[in-house]
C-alpha beads as a LAMMPS data file, in Angstrom:
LAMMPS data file: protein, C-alpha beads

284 atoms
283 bonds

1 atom types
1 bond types

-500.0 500.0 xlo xhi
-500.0 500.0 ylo yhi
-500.0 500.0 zlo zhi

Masses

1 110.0

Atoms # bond

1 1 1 28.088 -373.158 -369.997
2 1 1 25.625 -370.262 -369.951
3 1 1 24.232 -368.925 -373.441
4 1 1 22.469 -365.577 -372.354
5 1 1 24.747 -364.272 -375.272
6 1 1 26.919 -365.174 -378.292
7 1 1 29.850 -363.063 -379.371
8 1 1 31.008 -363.088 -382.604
9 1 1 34.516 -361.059 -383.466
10 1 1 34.174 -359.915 -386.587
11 1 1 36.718 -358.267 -389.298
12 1 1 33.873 -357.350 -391.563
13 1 1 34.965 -359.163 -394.290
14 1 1 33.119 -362.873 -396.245
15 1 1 34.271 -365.025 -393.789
16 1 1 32.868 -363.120 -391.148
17 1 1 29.861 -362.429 -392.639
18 1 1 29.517 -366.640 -392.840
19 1 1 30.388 -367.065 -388.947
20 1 1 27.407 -364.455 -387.990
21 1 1 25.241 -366.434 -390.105
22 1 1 26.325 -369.596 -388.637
23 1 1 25.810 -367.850 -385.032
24 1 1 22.225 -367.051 -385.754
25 1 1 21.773 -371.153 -386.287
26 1 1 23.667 -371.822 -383.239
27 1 1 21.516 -369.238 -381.232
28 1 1 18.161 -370.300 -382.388
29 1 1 19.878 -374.231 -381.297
30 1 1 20.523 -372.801 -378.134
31 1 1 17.233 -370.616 -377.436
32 1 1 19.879 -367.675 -377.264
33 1 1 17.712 -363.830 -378.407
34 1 1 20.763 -362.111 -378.428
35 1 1 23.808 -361.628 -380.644
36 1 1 27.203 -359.287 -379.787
37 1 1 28.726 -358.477 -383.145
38 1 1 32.153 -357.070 -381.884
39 1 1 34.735 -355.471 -384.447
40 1 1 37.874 -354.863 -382.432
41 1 1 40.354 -352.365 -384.110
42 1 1 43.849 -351.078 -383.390
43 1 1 44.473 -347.787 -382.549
44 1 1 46.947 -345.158 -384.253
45 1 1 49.123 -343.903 -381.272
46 1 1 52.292 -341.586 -382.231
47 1 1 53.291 -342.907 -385.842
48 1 1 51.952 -342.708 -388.936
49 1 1 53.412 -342.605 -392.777
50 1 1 53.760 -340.482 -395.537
51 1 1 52.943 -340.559 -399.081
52 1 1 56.467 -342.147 -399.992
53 1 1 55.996 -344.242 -397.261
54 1 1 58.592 -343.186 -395.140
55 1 1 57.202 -343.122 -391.158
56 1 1 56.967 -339.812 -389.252
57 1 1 55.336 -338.704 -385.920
58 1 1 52.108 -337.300 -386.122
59 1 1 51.148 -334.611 -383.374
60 1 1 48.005 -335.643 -380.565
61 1 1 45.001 -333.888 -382.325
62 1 1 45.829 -335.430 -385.654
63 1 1 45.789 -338.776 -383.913
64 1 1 42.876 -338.209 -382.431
65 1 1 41.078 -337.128 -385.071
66 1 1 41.965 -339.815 -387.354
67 1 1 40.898 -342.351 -384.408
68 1 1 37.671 -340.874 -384.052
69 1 1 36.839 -340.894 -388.058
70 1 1 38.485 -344.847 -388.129
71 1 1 35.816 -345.554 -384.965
72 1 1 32.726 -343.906 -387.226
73 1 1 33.698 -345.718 -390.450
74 1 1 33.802 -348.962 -388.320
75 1 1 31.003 -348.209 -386.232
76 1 1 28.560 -347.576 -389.501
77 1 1 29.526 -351.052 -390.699
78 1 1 29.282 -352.830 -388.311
79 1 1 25.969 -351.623 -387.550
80 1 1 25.112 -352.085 -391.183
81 1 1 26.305 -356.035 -390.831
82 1 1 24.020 -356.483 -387.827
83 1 1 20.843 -354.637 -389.711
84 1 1 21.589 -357.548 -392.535
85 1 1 22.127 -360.261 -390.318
86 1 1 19.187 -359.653 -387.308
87 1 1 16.170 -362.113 -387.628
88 1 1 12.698 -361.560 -385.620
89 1 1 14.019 -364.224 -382.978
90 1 1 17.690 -363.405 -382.530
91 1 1 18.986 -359.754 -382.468
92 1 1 22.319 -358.600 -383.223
93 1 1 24.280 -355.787 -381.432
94 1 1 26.954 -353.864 -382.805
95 1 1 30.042 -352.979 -380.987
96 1 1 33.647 -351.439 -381.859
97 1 1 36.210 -351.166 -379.399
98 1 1 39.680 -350.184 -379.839
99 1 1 42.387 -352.177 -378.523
100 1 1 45.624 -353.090 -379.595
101 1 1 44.933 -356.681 -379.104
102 1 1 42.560 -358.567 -380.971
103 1 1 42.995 -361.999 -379.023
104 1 1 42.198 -360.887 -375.637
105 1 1 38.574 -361.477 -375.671
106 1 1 37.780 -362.753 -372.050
107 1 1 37.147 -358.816 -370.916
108 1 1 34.433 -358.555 -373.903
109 1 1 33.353 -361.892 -373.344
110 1 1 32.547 -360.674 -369.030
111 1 1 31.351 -356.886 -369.987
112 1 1 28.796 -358.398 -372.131
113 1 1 27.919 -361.568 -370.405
114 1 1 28.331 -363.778 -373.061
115 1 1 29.013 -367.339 -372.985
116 1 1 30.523 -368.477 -375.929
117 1 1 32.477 -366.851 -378.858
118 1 1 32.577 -367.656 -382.423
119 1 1 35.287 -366.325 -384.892
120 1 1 37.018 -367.276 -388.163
121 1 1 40.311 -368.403 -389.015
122 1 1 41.978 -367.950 -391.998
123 1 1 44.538 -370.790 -393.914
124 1 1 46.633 -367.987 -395.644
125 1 1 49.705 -366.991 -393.237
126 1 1 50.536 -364.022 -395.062
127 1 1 51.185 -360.485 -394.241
128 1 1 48.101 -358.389 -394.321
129 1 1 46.132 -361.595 -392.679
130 1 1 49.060 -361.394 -389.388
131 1 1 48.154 -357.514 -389.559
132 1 1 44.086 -357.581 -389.944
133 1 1 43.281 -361.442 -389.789
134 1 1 42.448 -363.020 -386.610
135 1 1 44.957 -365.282 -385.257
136 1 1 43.242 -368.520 -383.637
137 1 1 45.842 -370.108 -381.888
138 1 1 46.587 -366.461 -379.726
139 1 1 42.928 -366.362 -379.114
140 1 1 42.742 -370.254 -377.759
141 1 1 45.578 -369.832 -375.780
142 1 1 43.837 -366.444 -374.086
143 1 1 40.288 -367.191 -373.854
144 1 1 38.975 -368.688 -370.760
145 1 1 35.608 -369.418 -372.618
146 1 1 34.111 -372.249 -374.778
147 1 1 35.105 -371.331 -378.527
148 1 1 33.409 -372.163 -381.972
149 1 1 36.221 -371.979 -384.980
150 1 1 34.957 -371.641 -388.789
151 1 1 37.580 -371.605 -391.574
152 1 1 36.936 -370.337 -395.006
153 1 1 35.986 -373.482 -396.482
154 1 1 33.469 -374.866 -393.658
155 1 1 30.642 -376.693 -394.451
156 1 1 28.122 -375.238 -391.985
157 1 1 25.134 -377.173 -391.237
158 1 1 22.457 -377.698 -387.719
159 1 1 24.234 -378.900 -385.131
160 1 1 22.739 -383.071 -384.615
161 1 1 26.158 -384.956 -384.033
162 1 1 29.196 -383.819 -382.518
163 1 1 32.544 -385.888 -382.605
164 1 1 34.032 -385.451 -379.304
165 1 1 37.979 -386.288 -379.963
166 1 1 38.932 -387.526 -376.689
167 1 1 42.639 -388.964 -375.370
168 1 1 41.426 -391.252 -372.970
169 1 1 45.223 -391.179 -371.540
170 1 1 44.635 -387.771 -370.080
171 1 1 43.956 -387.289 -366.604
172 1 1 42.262 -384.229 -366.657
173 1 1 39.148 -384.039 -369.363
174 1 1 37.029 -381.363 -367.388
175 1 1 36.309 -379.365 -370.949
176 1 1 33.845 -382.299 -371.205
177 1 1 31.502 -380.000 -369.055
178 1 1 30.674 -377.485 -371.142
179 1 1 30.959 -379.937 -374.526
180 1 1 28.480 -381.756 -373.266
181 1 1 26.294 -378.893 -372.026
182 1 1 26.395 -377.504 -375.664
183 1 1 25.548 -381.150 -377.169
184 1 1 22.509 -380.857 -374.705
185 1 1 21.592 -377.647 -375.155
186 1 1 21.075 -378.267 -378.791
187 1 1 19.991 -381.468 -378.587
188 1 1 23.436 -383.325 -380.276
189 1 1 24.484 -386.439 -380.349
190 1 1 28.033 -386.847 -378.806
191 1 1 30.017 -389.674 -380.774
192 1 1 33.262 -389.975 -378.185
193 1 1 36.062 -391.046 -380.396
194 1 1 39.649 -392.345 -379.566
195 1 1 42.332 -393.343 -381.591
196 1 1 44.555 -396.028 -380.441
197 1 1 48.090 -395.250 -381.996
198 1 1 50.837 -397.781 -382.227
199 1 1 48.675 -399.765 -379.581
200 1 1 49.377 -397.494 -376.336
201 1 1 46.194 -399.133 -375.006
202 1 1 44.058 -401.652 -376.349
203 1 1 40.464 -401.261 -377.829
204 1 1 38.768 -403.141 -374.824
205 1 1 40.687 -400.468 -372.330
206 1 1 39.999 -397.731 -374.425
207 1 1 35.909 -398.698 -374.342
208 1 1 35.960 -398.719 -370.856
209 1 1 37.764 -395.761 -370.220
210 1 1 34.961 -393.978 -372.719
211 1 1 32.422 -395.707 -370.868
212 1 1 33.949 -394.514 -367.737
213 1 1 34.366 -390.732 -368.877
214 1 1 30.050 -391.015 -370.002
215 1 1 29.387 -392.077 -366.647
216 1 1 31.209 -389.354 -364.349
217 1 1 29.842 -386.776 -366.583
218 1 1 26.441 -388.155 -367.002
219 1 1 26.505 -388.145 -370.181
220 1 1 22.885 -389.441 -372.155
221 1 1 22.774 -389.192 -375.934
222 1 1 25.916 -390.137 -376.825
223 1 1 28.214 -393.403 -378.511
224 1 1 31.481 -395.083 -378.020
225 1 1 33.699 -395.301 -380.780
226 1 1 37.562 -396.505 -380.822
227 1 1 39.802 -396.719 -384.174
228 1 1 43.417 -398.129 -384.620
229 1 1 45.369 -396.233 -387.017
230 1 1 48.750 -394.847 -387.275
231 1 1 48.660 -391.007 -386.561
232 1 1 45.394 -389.288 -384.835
233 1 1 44.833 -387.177 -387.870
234 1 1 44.080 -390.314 -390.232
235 1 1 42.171 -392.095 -387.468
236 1 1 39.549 -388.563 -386.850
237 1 1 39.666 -388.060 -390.730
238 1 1 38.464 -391.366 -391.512
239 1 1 35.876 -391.333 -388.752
240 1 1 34.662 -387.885 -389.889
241 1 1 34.209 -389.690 -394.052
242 1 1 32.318 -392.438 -392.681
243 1 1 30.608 -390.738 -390.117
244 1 1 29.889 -387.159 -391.464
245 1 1 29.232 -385.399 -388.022
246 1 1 27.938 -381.520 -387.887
247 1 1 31.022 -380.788 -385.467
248 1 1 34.032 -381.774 -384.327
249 1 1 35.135 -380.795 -380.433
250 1 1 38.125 -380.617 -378.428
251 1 1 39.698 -379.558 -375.091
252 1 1 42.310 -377.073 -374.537
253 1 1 44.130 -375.727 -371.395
254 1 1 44.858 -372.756 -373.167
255 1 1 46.946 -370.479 -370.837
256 1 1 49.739 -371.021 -373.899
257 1 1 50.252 -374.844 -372.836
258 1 1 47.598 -376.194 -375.492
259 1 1 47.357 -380.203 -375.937
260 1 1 47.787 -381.859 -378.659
261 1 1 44.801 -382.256 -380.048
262 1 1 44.752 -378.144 -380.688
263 1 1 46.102 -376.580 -383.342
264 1 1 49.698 -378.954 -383.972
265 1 1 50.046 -380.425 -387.209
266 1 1 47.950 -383.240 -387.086
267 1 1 44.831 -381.069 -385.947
268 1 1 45.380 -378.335 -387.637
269 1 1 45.185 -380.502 -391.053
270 1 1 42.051 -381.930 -389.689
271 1 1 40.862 -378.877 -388.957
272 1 1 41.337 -377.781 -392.829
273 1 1 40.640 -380.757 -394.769
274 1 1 37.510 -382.096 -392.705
275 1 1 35.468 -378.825 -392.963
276 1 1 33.334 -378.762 -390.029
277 1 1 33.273 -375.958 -387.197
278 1 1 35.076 -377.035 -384.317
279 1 1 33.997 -376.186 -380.450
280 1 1 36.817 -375.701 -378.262
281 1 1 36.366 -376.006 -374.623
282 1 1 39.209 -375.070 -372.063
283 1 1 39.650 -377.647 -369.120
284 1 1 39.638 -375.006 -366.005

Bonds

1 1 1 2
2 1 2 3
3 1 3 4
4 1 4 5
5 1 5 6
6 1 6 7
7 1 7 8
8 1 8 9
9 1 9 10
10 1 10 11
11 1 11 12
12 1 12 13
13 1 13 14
14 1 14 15
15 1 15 16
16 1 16 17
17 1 17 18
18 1 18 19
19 1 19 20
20 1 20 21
21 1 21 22
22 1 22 23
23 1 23 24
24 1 24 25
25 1 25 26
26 1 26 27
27 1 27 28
28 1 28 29
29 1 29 30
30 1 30 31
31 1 31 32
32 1 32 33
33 1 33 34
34 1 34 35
35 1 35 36
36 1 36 37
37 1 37 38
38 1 38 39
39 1 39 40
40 1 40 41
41 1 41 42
42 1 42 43
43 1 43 44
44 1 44 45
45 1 45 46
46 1 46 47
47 1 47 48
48 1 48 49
49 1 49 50
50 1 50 51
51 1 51 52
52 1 52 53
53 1 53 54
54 1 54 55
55 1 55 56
56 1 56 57
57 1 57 58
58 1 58 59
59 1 59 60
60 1 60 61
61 1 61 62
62 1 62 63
63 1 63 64
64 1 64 65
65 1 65 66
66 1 66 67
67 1 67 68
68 1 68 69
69 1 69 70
70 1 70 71
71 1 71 72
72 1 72 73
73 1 73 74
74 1 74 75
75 1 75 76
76 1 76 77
77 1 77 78
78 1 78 79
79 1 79 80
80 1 80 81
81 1 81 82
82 1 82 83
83 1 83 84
84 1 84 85
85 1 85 86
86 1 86 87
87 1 87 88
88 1 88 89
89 1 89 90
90 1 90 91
91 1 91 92
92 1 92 93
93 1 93 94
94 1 94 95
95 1 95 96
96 1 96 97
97 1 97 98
98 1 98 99
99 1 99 100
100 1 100 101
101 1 101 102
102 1 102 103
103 1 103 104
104 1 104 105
105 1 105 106
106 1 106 107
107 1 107 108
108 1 108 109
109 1 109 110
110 1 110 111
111 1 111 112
112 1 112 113
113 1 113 114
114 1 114 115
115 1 115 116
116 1 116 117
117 1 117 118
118 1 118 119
119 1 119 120
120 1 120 121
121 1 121 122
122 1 122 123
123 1 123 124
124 1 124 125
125 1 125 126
126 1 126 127
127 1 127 128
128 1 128 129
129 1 129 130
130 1 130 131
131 1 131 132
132 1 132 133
133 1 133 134
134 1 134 135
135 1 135 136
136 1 136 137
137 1 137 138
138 1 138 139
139 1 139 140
140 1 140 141
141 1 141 142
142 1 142 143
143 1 143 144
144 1 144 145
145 1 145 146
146 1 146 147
147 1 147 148
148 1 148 149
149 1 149 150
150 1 150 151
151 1 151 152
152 1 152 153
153 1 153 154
154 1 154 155
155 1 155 156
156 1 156 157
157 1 157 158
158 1 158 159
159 1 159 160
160 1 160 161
161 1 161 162
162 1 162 163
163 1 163 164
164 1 164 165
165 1 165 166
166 1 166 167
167 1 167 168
168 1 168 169
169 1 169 170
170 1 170 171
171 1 171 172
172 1 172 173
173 1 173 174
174 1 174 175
175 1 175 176
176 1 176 177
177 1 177 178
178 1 178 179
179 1 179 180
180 1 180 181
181 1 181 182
182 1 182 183
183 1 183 184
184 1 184 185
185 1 185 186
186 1 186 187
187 1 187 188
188 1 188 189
189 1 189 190
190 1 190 191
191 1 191 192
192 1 192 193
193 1 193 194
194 1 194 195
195 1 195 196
196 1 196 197
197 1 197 198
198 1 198 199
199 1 199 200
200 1 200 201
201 1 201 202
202 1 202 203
203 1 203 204
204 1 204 205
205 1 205 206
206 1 206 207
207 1 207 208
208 1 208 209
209 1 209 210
210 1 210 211
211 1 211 212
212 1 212 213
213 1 213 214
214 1 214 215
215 1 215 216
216 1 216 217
217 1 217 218
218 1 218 219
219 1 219 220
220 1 220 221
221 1 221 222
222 1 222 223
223 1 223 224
224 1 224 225
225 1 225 226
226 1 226 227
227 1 227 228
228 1 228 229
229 1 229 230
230 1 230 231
231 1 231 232
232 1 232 233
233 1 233 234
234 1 234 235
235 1 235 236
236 1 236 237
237 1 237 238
238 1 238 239
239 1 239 240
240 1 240 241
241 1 241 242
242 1 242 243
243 1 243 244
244 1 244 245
245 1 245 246
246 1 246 247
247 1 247 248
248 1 248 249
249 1 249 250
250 1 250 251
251 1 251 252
252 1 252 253
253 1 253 254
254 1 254 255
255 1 255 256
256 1 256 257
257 1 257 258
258 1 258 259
259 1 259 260
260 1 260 261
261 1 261 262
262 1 262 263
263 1 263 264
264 1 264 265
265 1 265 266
266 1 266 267
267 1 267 268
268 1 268 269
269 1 269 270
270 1 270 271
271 1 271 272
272 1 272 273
273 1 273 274
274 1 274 275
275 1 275 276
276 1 276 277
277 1 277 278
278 1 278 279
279 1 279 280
280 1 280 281
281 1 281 282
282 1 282 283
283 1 283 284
């Protein structure tokens, strides 16, 4: 995982404002100068509506003109949120770019030569948030690039300990890479955690298989921890009381098959109710 650069999507709003911050701790973790604050907006095309509301077509110079004033509006705050936000060691640059995606980060993410995003996700699934909020799961599923997630209510903090969730029944765990890399690069502790549900394997096999997965990816600052309980969302909850680590992290295949330790229901309350920021990595 290389950390030339950071990209933060932003939607200029609080909880935005709170992952930039948190980005500026990351990079200075990291040894990363160099902050891209991108605001991605949607274009007007060919409709528009009226002052009743009802929708009519607009001709191509109106459009345009519109476009080009919605660019400048965004373009002045977002410069004014990296002006706030820039320290003497880490710089933030401004971008807007239209698109009428907002997910489909992984052309940003190689123009500017960044190597990991950060974005927030809101808990409110109503209808202005699926118009101008930033939908997580979409951008998971699409991004081909380690991830940091903040909700509203995250309790940000330095990164020192990391709880690696980790279904030691999976063949495939290459997102360890670039977990690990981060945990390194910032000098974290990785606690590799797996819950044994309804006693699919036993402690003793799931220690091994930990101490296994440490080995082949040469993993050094790091502990083995296993936990019975009924449901994984319990078992990571009650780890994360007792434990209290900075982060929690987790693999995804993205590509829209996503495992189920992203985003289904038991992660997605963990997610919510633990309040940490949670690194994503995608298993190539």
């Amino acid at each position: 995982m290389e950390t030339k650069r950071i990209l933060v999507a932003t939607e200029l709003d609080e909880l935005s404002d709170k992952v930039t911050e948190f980005a500026i701790s990351v990079a200075k973790q990291l040894n990363t100068s160099e902050i891209v604050l991108l605001n991605v907006i949607k274009p007007v095309h060919s409709q528009t509506f009226s002052a009743t509301g009802d929708a009519m077509l607009s001709d191509g110079q109106s459009i345009d003109r519109f476009n080009a004033q919605l660019m400048r509006k965004h373009q002045t705050l977002v410069e004014n949120a990296a002006n706030k936000f820039s320290t003497d060691k880490v710089k933030i640059k401004p971008y807007v770019r239209f698109n009428d995606s907002k997910t489909d980060l992984n052309g940003y993410i190689e123009y500017f030569d960044a190597g990991l995003v950060l974005f927030g996700s809101r808990d409110e699934d109503n209808f202005l948030n699926q118009i101008f909020g930033i939908d997580s799961e979409k951008i998971v599923r699409k991004v081909d690039y380690p991830v940091i997630i903040l909700k509203e209510e995250t309790n940000c903090s330095m990164i020192r300990d990391i709880l690696v969730a980790i279904d030691v029944n999976e063949k495939d765990q290459g997102g360890l890479n670039d977990i690990a890399q981060f945990a390194d690069l910032s000098e974290s502790r990785m606690h590799l955690l797996h819950v044994v549900i309804n006693g699919e394997t036993s402690p003793d096999e799931s220690i091994e298989k930990l101490n296994m997965l440490a080995k082949e990816f040469e993993l050094s600052n790091y502990t083995i921890n296993v936990v019975n309980n009924n449901n994984l969302e319990d078992g990571i909850k009650g780890f994360v009381r007792k434990n209290n680590p900075d982060m929690i992290a987790v693999q995804s295949q993205g590509k829209g098959k996503i495992r189920k330790l992203i985003f289904g229901s038991s992660t997605q309350g963990i997610i919510k109710e633990v309040d940490k920021p949670v690194f994503v990595s995608m298993i190539s």
